[in-house]
PATORVEX-328197 format. One record per residue (C-alpha): residue number from 1; residue in one letter; y, z, x. Coordinates in nm, 2 decimals, m for minus. Last residue first. Layout:
BEGIN
<NUM; 'a'; <Y; Z; X>>
...
//
This chain:
BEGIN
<453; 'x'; <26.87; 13.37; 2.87>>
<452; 'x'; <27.19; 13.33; 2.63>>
<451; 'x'; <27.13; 13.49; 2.33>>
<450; 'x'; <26.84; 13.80; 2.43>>
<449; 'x'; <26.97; 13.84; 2.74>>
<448; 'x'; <27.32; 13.87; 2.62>>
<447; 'x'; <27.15; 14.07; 2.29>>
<446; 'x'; <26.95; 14.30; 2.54>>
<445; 'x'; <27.22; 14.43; 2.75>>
<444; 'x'; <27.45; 14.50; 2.42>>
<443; 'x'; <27.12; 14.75; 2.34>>
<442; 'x'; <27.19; 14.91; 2.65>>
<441; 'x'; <27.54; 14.98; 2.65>>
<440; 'x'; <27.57; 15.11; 2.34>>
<439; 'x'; <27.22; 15.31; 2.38>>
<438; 'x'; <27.46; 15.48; 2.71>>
<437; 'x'; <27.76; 15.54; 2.50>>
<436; 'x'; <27.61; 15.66; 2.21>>
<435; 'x'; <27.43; 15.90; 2.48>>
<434; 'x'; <27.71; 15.97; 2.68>>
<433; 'x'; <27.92; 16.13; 2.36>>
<432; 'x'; <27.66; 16.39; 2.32>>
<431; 'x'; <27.71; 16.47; 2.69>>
<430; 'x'; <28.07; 16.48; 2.67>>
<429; 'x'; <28.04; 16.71; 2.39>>
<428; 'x'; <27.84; 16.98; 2.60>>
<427; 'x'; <28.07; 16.98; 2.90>>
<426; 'x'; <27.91; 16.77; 3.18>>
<425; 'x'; <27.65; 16.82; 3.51>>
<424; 'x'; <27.53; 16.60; 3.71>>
<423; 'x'; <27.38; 16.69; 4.09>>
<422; 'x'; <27.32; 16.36; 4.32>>
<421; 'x'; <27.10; 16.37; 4.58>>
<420; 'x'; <27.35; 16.38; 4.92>>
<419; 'x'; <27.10; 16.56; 5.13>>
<418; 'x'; <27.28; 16.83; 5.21>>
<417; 'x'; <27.47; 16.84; 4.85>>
<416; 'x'; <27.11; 16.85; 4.64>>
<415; 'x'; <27.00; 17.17; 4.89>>
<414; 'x'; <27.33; 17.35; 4.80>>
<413; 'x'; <27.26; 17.26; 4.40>>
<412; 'x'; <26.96; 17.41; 4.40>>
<411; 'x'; <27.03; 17.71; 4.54>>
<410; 'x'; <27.32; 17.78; 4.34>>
<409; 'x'; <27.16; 17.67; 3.99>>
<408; 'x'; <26.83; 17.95; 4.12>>
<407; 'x'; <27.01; 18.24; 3.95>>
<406; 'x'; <27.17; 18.03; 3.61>>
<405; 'x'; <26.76; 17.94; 3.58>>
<404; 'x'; <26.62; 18.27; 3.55>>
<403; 'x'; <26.70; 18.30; 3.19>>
<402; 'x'; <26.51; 18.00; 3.14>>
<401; 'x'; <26.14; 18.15; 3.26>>
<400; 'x'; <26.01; 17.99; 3.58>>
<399; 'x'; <25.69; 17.77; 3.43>>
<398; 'x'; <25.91; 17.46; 3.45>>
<397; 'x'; <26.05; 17.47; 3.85>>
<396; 'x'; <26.25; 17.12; 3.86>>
<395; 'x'; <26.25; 17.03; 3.56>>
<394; 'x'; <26.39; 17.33; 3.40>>
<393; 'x'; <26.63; 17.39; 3.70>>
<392; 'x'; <26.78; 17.01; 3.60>>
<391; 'x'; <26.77; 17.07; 3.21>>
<390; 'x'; <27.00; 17.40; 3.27>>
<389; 'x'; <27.15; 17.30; 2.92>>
<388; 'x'; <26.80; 17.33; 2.83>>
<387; 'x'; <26.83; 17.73; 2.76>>
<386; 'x'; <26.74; 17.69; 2.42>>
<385; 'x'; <27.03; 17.44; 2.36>>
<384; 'x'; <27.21; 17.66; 2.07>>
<383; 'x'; <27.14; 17.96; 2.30>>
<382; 'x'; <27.24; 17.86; 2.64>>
<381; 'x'; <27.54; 17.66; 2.51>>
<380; 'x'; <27.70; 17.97; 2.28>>
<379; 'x'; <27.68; 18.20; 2.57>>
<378; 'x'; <27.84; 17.91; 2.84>>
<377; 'x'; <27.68; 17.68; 3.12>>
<376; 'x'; <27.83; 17.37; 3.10>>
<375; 'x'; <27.56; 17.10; 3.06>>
<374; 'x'; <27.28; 16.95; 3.36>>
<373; 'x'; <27.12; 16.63; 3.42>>
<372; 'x'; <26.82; 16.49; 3.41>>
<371; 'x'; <26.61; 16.17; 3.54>>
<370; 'x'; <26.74; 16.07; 3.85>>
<369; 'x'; <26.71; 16.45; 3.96>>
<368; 'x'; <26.39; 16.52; 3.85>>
<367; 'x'; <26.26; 16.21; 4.08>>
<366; 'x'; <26.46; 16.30; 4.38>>
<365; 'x'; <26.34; 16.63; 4.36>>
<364; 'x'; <25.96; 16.51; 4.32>>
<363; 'x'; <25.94; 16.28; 4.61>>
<362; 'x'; <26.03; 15.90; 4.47>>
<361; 'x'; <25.73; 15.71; 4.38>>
<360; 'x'; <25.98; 15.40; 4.24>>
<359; 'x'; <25.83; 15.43; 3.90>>
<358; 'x'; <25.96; 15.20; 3.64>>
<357; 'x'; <26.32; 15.23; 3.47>>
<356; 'x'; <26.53; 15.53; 3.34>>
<355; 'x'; <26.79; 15.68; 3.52>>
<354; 'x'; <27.00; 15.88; 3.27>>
<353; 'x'; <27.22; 15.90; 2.98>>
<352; 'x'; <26.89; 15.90; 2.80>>
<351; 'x'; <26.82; 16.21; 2.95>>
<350; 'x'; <26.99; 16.53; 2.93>>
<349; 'x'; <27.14; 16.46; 2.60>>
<348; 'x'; <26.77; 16.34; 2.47>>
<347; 'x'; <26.67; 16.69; 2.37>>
<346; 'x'; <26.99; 16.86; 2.25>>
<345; 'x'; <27.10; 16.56; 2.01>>
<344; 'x'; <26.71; 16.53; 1.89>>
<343; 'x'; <26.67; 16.85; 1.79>>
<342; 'x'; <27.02; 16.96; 1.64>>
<341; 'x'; <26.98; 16.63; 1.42>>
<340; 'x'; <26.62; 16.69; 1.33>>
<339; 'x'; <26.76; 17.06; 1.23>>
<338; 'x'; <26.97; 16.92; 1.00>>
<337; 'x'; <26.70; 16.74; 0.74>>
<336; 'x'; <26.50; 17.00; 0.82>>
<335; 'x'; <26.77; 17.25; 0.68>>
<334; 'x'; <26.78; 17.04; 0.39>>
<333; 'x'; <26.45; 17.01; 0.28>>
<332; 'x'; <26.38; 17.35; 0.32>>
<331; 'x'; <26.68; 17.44; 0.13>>
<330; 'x'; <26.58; 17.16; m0.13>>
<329; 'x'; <26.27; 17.25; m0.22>>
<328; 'x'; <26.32; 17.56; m0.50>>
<327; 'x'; <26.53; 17.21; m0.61>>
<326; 'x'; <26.23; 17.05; m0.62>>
<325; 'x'; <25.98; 17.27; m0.81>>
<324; 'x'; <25.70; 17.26; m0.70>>
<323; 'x'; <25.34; 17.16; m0.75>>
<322; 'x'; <25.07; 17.30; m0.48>>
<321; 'x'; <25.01; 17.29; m0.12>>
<320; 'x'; <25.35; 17.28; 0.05>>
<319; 'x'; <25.48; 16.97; 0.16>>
<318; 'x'; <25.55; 17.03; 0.56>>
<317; 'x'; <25.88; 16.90; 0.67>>
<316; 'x'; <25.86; 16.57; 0.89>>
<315; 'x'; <26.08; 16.51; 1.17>>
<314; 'x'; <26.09; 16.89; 1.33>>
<313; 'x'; <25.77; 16.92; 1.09>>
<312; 'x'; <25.58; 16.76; 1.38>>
<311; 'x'; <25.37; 16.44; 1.29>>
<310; 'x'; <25.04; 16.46; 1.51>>
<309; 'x'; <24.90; 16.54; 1.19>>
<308; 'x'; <24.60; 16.72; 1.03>>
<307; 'x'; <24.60; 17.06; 1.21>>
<306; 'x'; <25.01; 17.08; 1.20>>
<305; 'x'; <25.01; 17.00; 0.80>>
<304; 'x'; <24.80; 17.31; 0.78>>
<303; 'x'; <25.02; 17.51; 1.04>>
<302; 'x'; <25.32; 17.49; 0.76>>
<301; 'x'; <25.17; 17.78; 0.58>>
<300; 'x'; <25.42; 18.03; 0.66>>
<299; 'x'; <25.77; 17.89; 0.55>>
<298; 'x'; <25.66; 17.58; 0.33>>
<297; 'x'; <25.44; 17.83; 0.14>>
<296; 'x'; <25.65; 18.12; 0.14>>
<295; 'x'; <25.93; 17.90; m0.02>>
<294; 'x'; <25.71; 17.80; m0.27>>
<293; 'x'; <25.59; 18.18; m0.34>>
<292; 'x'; <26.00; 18.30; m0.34>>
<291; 'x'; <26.08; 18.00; m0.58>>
<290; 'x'; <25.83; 18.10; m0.88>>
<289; 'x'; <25.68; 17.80; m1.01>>
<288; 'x'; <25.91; 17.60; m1.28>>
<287; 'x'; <25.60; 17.35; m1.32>>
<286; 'x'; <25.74; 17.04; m1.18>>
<285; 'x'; <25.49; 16.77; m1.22>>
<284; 'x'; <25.52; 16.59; m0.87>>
<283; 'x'; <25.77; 16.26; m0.81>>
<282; 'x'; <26.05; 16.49; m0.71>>
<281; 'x'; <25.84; 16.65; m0.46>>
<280; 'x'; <25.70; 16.35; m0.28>>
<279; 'x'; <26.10; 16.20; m0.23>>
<278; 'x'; <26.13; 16.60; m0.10>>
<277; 'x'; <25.88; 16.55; 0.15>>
<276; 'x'; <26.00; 16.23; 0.25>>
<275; 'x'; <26.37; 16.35; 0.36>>
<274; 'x'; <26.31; 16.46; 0.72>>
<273; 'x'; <26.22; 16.10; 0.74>>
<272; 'x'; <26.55; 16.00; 0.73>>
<271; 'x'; <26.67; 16.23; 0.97>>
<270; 'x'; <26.46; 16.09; 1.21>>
<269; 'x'; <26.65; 15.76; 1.30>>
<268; 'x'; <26.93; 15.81; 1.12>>
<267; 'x'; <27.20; 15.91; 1.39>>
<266; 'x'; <27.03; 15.65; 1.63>>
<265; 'x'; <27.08; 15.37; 1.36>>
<264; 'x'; <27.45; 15.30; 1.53>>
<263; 'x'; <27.38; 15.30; 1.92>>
<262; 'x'; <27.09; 15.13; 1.82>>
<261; 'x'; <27.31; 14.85; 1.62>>
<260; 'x'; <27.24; 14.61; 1.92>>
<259; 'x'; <26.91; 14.66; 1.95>>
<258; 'x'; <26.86; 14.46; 1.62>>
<257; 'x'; <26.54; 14.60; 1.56>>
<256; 'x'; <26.14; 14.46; 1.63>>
<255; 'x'; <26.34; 14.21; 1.89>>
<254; 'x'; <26.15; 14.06; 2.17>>
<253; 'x'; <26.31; 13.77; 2.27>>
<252; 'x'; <26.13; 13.75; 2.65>>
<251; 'x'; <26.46; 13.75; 2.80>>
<250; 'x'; <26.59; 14.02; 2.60>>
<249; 'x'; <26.30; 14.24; 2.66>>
<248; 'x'; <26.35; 14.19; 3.03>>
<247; 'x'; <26.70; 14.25; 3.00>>
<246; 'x'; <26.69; 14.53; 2.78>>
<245; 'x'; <26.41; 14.73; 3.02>>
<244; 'x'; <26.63; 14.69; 3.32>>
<243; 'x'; <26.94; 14.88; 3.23>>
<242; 'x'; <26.80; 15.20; 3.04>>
<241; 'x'; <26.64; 15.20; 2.72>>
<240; 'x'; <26.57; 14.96; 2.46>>
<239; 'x'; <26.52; 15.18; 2.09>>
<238; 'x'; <26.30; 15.13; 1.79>>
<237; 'x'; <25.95; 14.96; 1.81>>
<236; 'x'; <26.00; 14.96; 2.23>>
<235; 'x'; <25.99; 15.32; 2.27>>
<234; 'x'; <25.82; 15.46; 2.55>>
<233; 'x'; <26.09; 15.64; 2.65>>
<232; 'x'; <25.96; 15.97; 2.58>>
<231; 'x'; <25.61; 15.90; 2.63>>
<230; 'x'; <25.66; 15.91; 2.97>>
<229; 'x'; <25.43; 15.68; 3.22>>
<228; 'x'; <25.42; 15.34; 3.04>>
<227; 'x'; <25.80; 15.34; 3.17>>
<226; 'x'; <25.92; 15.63; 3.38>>
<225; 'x'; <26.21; 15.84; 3.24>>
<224; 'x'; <26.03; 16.14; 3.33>>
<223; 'x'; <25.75; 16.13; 3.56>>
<222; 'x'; <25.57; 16.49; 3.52>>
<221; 'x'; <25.79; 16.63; 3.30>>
<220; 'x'; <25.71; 16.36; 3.03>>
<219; 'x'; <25.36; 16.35; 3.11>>
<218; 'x'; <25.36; 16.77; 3.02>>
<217; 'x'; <25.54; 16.70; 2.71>>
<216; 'x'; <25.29; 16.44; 2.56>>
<215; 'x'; <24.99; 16.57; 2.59>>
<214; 'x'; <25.08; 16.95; 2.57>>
<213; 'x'; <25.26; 16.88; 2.24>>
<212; 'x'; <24.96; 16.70; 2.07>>
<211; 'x'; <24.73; 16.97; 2.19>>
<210; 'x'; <25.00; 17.27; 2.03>>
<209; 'x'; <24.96; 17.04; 1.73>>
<208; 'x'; <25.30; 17.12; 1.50>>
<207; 'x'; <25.34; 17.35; 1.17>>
<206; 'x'; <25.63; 17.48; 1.33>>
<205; 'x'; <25.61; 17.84; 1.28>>
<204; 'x'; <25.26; 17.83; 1.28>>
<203; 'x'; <25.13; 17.61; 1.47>>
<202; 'x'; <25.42; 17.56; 1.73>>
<201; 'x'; <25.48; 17.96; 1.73>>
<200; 'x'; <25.12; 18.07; 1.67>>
<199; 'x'; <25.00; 17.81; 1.90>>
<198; 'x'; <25.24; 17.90; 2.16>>
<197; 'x'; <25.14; 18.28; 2.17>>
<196; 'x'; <24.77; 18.17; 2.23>>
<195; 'x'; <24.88; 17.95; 2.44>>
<194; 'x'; <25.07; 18.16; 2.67>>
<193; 'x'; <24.83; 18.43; 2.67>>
<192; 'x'; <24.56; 18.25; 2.83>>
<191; 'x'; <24.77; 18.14; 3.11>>
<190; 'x'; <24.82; 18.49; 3.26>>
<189; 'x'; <25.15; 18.61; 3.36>>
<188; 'x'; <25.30; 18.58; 3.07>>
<187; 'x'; <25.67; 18.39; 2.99>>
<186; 'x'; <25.61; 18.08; 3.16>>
<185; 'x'; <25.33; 17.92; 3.04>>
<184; 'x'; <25.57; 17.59; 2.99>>
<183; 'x'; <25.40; 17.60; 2.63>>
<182; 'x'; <25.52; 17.93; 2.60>>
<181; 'x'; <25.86; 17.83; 2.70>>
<180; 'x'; <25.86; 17.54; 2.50>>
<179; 'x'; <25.75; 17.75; 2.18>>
<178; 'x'; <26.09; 17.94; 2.20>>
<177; 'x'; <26.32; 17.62; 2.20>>
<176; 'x'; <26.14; 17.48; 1.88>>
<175; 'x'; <26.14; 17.82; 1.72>>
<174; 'x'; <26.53; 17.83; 1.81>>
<173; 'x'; <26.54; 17.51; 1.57>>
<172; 'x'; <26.35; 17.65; 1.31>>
<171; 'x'; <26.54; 17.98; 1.27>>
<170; 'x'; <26.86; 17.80; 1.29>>
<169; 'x'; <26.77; 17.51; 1.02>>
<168; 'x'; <26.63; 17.80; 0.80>>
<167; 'x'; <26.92; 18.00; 0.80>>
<166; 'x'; <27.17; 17.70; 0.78>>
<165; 'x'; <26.97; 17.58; 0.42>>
<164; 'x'; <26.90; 17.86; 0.29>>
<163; 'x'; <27.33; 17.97; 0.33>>
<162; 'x'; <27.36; 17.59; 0.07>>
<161; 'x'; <27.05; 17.66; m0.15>>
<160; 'x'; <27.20; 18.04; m0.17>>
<159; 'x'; <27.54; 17.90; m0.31>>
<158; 'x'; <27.38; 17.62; m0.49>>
<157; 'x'; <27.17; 17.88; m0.63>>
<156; 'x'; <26.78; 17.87; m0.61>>
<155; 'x'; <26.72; 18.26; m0.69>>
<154; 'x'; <26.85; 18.50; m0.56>>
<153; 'x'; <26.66; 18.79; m0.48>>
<152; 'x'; <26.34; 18.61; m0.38>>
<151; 'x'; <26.53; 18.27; m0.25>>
<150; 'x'; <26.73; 18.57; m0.04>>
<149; 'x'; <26.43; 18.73; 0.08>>
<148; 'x'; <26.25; 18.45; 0.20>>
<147; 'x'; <26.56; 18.32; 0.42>>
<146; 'x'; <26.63; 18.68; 0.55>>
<145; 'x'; <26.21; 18.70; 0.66>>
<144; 'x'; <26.25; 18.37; 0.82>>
<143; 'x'; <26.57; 18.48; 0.99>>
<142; 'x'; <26.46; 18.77; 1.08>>
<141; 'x'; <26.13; 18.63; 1.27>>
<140; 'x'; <26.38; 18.46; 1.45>>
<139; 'x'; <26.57; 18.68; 1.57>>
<138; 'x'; <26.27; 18.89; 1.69>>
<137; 'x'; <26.08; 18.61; 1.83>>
<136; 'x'; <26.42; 18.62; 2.09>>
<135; 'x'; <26.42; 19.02; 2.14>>
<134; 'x'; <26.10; 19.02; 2.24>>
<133; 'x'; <26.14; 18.68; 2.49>>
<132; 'x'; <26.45; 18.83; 2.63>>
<131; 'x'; <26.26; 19.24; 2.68>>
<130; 'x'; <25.97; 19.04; 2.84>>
<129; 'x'; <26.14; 18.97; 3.11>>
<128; 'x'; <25.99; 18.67; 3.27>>
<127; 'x'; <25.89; 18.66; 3.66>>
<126; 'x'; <25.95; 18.32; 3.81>>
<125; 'x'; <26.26; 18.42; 4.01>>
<124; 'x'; <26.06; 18.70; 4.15>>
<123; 'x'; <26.33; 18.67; 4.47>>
<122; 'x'; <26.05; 18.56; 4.68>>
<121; 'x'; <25.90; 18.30; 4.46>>
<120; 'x'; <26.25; 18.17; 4.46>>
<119; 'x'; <26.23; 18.14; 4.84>>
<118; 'x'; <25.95; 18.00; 4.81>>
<117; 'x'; <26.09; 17.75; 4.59>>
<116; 'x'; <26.39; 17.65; 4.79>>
<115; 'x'; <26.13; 17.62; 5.13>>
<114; 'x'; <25.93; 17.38; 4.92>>
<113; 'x'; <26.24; 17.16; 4.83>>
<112; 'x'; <26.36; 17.19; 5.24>>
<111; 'x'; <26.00; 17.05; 5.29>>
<110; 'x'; <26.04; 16.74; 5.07>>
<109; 'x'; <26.42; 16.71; 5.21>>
<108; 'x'; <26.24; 16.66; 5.57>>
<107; 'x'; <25.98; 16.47; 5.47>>
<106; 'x'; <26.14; 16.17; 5.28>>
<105; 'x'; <25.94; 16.03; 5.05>>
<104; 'x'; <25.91; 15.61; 5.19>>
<103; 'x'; <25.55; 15.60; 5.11>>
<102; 'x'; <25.32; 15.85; 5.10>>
<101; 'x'; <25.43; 16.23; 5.18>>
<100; 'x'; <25.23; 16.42; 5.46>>
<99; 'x'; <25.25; 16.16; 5.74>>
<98; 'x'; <24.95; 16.02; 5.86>>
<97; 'x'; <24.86; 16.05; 6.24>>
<96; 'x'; <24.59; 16.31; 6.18>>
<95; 'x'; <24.44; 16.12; 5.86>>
<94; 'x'; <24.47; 16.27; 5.53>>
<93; 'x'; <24.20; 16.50; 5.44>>
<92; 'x'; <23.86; 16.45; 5.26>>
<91; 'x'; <23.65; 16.44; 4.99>>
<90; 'x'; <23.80; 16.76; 4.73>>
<89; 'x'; <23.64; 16.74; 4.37>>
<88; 'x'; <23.44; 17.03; 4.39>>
<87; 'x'; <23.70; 17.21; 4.55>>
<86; 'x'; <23.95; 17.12; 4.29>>
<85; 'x'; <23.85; 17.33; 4.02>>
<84; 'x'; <23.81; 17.64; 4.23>>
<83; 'x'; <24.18; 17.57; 4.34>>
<82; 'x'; <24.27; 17.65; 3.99>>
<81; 'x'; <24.25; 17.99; 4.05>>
<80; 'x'; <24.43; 18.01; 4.35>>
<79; 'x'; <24.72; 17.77; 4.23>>
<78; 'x'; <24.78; 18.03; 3.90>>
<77; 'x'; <25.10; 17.94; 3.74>>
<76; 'x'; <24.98; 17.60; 3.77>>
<75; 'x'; <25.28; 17.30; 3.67>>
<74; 'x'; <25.52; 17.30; 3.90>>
<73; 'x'; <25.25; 17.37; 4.24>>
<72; 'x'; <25.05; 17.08; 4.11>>
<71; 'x'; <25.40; 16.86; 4.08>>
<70; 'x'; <25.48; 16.95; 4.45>>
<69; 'x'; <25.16; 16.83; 4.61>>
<68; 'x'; <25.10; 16.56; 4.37>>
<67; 'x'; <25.11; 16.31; 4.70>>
<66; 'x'; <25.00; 15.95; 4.56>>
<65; 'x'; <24.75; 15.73; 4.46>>
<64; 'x'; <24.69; 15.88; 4.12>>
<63; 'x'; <25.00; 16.09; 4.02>>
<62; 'x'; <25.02; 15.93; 3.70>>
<61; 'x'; <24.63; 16.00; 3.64>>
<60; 'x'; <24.71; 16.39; 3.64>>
<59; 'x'; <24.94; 16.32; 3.35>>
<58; 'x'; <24.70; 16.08; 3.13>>
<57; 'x'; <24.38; 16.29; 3.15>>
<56; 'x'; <24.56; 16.57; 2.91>>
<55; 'x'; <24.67; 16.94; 3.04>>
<54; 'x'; <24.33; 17.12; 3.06>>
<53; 'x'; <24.17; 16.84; 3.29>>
<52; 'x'; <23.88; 16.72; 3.11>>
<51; 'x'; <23.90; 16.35; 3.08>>
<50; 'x'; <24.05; 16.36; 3.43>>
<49; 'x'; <23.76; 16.56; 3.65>>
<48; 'x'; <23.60; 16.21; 3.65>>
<47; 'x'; <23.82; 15.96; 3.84>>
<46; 'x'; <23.99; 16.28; 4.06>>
<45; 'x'; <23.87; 16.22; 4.36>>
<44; 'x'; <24.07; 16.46; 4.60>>
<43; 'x'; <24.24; 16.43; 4.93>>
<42; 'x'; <24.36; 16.70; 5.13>>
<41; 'x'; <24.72; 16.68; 5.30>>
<40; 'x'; <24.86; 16.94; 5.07>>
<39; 'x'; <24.74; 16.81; 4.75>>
<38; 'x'; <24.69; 16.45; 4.74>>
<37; 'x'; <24.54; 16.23; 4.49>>
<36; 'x'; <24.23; 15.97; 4.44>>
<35; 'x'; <24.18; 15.81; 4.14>>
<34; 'x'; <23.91; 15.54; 4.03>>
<33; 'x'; <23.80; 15.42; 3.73>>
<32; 'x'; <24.12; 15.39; 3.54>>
<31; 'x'; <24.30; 15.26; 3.91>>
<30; 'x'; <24.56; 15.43; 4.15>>
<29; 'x'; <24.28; 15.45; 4.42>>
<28; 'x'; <24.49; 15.16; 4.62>>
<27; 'x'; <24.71; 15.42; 4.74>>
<26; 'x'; <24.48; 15.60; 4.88>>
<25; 'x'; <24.36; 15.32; 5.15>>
<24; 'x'; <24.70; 15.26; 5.28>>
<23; 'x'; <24.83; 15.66; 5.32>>
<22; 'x'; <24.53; 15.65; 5.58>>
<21; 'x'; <24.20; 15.85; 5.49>>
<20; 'x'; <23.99; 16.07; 5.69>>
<19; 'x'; <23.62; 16.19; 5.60>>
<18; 'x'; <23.48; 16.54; 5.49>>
<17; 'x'; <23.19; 16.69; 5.69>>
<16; 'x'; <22.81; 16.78; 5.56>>
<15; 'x'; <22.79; 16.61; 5.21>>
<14; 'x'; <22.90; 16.89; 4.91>>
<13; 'x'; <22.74; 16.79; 4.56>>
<12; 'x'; <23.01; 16.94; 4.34>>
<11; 'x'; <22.97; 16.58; 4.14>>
<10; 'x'; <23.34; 16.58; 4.07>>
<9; 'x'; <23.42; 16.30; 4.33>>
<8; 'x'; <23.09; 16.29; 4.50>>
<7; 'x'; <23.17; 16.45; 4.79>>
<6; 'x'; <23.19; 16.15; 5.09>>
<5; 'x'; <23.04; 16.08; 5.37>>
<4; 'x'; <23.04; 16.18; 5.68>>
<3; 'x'; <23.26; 16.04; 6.00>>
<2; 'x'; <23.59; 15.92; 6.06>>
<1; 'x'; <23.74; 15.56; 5.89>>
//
């Protein structure tokens, strides 16, 4: 329908006027070689621009089809500049008697959700203070430098193995949470800096792919809880999630695991890998090597592992590069060992509890919503979960820095009771509890389907 034809979907070949499209015709542009999107009310082709969109071809391509109005304003901290990416791709508008949000999204809590975040624009809500993230690399970089110190002075005690241990599991754990905000780009203004800072902390620090991260973090905010669409519950091999997914598993008789014992293996799952590294060291030639140099190695040269494996040391501890001696090991071992356990408590807390099943193209509040929940805001909460006790804000606005989130909580949470979206939050144990609970529930799901369908 309307006149012209159209721009050449990434070809930057301009035709003299843009077309109209109905809600009907875009939303059959959902396919691998052809995507169309909407940003507000224009339509772009998007089928070539994906294999070199900055933040991975697969989360742009969830939105295909659809109005990505609100997740292309959550995830650029710099709309004007990117909008010279997009112009070349732009090839119409939506159609004069087509509403702005596809399918049953409904407009009026869509436009209340973009009046919130201006008005948290307004109040600088997404400025960072650089003072918090100082101060935070600071404690950190302490406890790395405390850890190295005391295997220097020390020696490779029990005593000392034992404090290593806790120092080194703290440090890397509040890593983990500081590298998500650079990753999130929202501590600096510019983008540029944010990586650059977030490779040394993931790379570095962390001895993880800042690439692999970005791929599979950023689909993960963008549909969370969404079969084949976030990584994070994409895990058939060892976990059913949810209420549908065991039922249709069970009915099929899929069963790689008894899903019936996840609820049980869950505490293992990555811990127990957390513990090659030191299998590998026992079975090297021990040489006696100084303990301060081996340490040193598997504190600051952990990057290496990072360039040559997807495999982030948060589940798999870098083996240092020469012959060891394994109880010079052990603290690393050890405090990986329990920071895989402080990882993967705080990080699926919010979630697995949650909504997860395919995706019903709800607007994005709704979506976030479904998908997260909040935990009791206290000192000790805020800093042993990295600020993702206020999961809900996080998902909802992720470049604005975390200790702006307890100032937007209010706002959010008076838009969520006028239109009736639910807004969860629990104390901190009630939430670790939930997700026994809720893997309980779900892997019993799958053995009634699984015995009697």
């Amino acid at each position: 329908m309307g006149k012209g034809g159209e721009k050449g979907g990434g070809s930057g070949e301009p035709e003299a006027q843009l077309r109209f499209y109905t809600w009907e015709e875009i939303q059959k542009r959902n396919l691998k070689t052809d995507k169309w999107l909407v940003i507000e009310r224009k339509v772009y082709n998007v089928t070539k621009w994906v294999n070199r969109h900055p933040g991975g071809r697969r989360v742009i391509s969830h939105w295909a089809g659809e109005d990505a109005t609100d997740a292309f304003q959550a995830f650029h901290i710099n709309p004007t500049l990117v909008q010279k990416f997009l112009k070349p791709l732009l090839i119409g508008e939506l159609a004069p008697g087509e509403p702005s949000q596809d399918r049953d999204k409904k407009s009026q809590l869509v436009e209340d959700f973009r009046t919130l975040r201006k008005t948290a624009e307004d109040m600088d809500l997404f400025r960072a203070n650089p003072l918090f993230f100082s101060l935070y690399l600071g404690h950190i970089l302490v406890m790395e430098v405390l850890a190295w110190l005391m295997v220097s002075y020390f020696g490779n005690g029990w005593i000392t193995t034992l404090i290593l241990s806790f120092i080194l599991t703290t440090s890397q754990a509040q890593a983990g949470w500081l590298q998500h905000d650079f990753g999130h780009l929202s501590v600096f203004k510019k983008s540029s800096w944010n990586h650059i800072v977030h490779k040394f902390i993931i790379g570095h620090l962390k001895g993880a792919s800042a690439n692999w991260w970005n791929h599979r973090h950023f689909q993960h905010h963008a549909k969370p809880n969404i079969f084949k669409k976030d990584p994070d519950v994409n895990m058939l091999h060892v976990f059913v999630l949810g209420d549908t997914q065991p039922v249709e598993y069970g009915k099929k008789k899929l069963k790689y695991l008894p899903y019936n014992h996840q609820h049980e293996y869950f505490f293992f799952r990555f811990a127990l890998l957390s513990l090659f590294p030191l299998l590998t060291c026992c079975l090297m030639p021990t040489h006696g090597l100084d303990p301060s140099r081996v340490l040193q190695a598997t504190l600051f040269l952990p990057s290496l592992l990072g360039r040559i494996s997807p495999l982030s040391p948060l589940h798999l501890p870098p083996i240092p590069i020469c012959n060891i001696n394994c109880s010079a090991f052990l603290p690393v071992c050890f405090g990986r060992f329990l920071e895989s356990h402080w990882f993967v408590w705080v990080t699926q807390m919010n979630h697995i509890p949650m909504e997860i099943d395919s995706d019903k193209h709800r607007d994005w509040l709704s979506s976030q919503m479904a998908a997260t929940c909040n935990i009791e805001q206290s000192f000790f909460n805020d800093w042993f979960t990295g600020h993702l006790n206020f999961q809900i804000e996080h998902h909802l606005f992720p470049t604005m820095p975390r200790h702006n989130f307890w100032k937007v909580k209010p706002l959010v949470k008076s838009l969520c009771a006028k239109h009736g979206v639910q807004y969860e939050e629990k104390p901190l144990g009630e939430a670790f509890v939930d997700i026994v609970r809720s893997l309980k529930k779900s892997g019993y799901l799958w053995l009634d389907a699984y015995l009697h369908e």
